[in-house]
N, C-alpha and C positions, 0 to 999 in steps of 0.2 A: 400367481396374482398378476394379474397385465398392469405397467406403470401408470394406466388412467384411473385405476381403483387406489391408489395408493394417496391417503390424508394423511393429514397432520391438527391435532385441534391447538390452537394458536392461545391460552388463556390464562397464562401466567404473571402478566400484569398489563398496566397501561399505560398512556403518557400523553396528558392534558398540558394543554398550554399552561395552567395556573402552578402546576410543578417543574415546568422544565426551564433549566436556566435560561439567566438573560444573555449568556454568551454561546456560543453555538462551540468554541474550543472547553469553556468550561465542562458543558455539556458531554463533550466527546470524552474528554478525559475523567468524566464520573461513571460514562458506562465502560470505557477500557478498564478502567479500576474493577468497577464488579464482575466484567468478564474474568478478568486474575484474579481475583476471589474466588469465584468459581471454579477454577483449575478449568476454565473452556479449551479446549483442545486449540494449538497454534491460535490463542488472542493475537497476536499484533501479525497475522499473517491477513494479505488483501489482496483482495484483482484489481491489479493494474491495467485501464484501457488506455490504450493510442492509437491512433489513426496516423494510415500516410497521407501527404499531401493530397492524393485523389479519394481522400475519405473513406480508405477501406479500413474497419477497424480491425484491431487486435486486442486480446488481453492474456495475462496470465498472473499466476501467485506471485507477488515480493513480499518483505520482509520491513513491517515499519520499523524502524530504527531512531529517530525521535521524532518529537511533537511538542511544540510551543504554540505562541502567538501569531508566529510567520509561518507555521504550514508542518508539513507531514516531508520525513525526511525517510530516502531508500536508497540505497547502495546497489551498484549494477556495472556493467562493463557499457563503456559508452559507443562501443563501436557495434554494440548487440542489433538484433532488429527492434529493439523500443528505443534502444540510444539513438540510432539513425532517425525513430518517427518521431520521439520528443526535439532532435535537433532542427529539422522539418517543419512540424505542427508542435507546439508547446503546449495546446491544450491537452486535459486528457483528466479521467476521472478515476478513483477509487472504489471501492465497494468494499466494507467490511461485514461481514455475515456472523454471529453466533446462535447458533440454533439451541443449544443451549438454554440460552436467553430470549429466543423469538428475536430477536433484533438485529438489527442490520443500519447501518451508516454509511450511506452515502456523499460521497465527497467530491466537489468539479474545481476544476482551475487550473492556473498555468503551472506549465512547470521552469524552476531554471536548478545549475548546477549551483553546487552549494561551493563556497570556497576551497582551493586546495588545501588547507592548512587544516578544517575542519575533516576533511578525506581524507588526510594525512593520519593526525589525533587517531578517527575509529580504524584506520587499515590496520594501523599497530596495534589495536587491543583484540584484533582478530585471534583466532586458536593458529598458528604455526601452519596448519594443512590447509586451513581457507584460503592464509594470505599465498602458498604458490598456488593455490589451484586460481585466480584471478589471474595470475601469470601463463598459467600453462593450457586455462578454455579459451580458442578463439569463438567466444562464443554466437552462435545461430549459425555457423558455420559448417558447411559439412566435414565432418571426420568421424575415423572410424577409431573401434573402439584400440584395436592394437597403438595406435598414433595417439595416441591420448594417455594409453598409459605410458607410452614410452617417452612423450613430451613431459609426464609426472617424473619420471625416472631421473632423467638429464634435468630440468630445471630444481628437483629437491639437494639435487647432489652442486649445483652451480652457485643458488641463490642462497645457501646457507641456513641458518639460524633466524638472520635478522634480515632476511627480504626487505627492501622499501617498495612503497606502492608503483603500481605502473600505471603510465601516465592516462591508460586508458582504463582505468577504471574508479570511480569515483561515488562521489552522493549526488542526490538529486532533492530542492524542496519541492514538493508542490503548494502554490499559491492559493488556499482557497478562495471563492467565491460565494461558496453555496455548500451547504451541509443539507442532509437531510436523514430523520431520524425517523426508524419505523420500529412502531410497537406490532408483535400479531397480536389479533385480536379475533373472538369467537367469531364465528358467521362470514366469515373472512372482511370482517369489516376492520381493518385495519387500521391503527393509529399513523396518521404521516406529518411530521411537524417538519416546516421547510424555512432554515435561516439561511436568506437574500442578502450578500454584504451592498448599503447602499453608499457607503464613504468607510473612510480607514478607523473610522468610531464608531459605526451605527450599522446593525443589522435590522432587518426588517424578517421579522416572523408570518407564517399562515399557515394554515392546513389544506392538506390536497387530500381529495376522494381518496379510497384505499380501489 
């Protein structure tokens, strides 16, 4: 089958303005909920985009690790090539996809580091092999695979038990601005409901063409 024949029928439910919350974090966290109901494969996994200063973008999978009122929070090495384009350019967007669910959330805003005390808190409830392996990737860096395992070797046998975090690696929130929530939909007419933050109390809702 060549990839231009290949469909998908989109018709599993829908999503009307007169159903969807009045808060756009509410909203997100009703459909993360029913993705973990569903047992969706990696729910809280998302593409992170950044761009460098000359606008070139990038993106790849992180790992949400929490979500409030102030934003979407992910854990990373800050000296990586996204630590360097968020320290750079702050902007920068998410994308959650469940196909599963036909759904997909979209998320834009700034980013900033989240306090060290907070990085502190989840380093330590990391599994034992996470927190050296944050020690021991320089990560986006070239190396080879020998040098890596042998950087695993000498730092498990140095740093012990109770590793503390290293300084370059930490959390990050993202600020939202703007959410946007897609239902599929038959005929590929899709459902797209877009909350616009217009002050620190009031979103502004509408619908964009699919």
């Amino acid at each position: 089958m060549s990839v231009a024949d290949i469909r998908h029928k989109y018709e599993k439910s829908q999503l009307l303005e007169s159903s969807i919350a009045d808060n756009p974090f509410d909203q997100f966290s009703l459909w993360l909920n029913e993705a973990l109901k569903a047992d969706v494969t990696e729910p809280t996994a998302m593409t992170l985009a950044t761009a460098s200063p000359e606008g070139k973008p990038s993106a790849r999978i992180v790992l949400l690790k929490g979500v409030d009122a102030r934003g979407m929070v992910f854990f990373t090495n800050y000296l990586s090539r996204k630590g360097h384009e968020i320290a750079a350019n702050p902007h920068a967007s998410l994308l959650f996809f469940w196909p599963a669910l036909e759904r997909q959330v979209r998320i834009e805003g700034v980013i900033e580091k989240i306090p060290a005390a907070e990085s502190d808190l989840y380093f330590q409830s990391r599994p034992l092999e996470s927190r050296i392996g944050a020690w021991v990737s320089p990560q986006s860096q070239p190396i080879s695979r020998d040098e890596l395992e042998a950087r695993t070797a000498a730092l498990t046998a140095s740093l012990g038990a109770t590793p503390t975090r290293p300084e370059h690696w930490g959390g990050y929130r993202l600020l939202p601005n703007c959410f946007e929530f897609w239902q599929g939909r038959p005929s590929r007419l899709h459902d797209r409901l877009v909350f616009q933050r217009e002050n620190d109390a009031h979103w502004a809702l509408q619908r964009l063409a699919p």
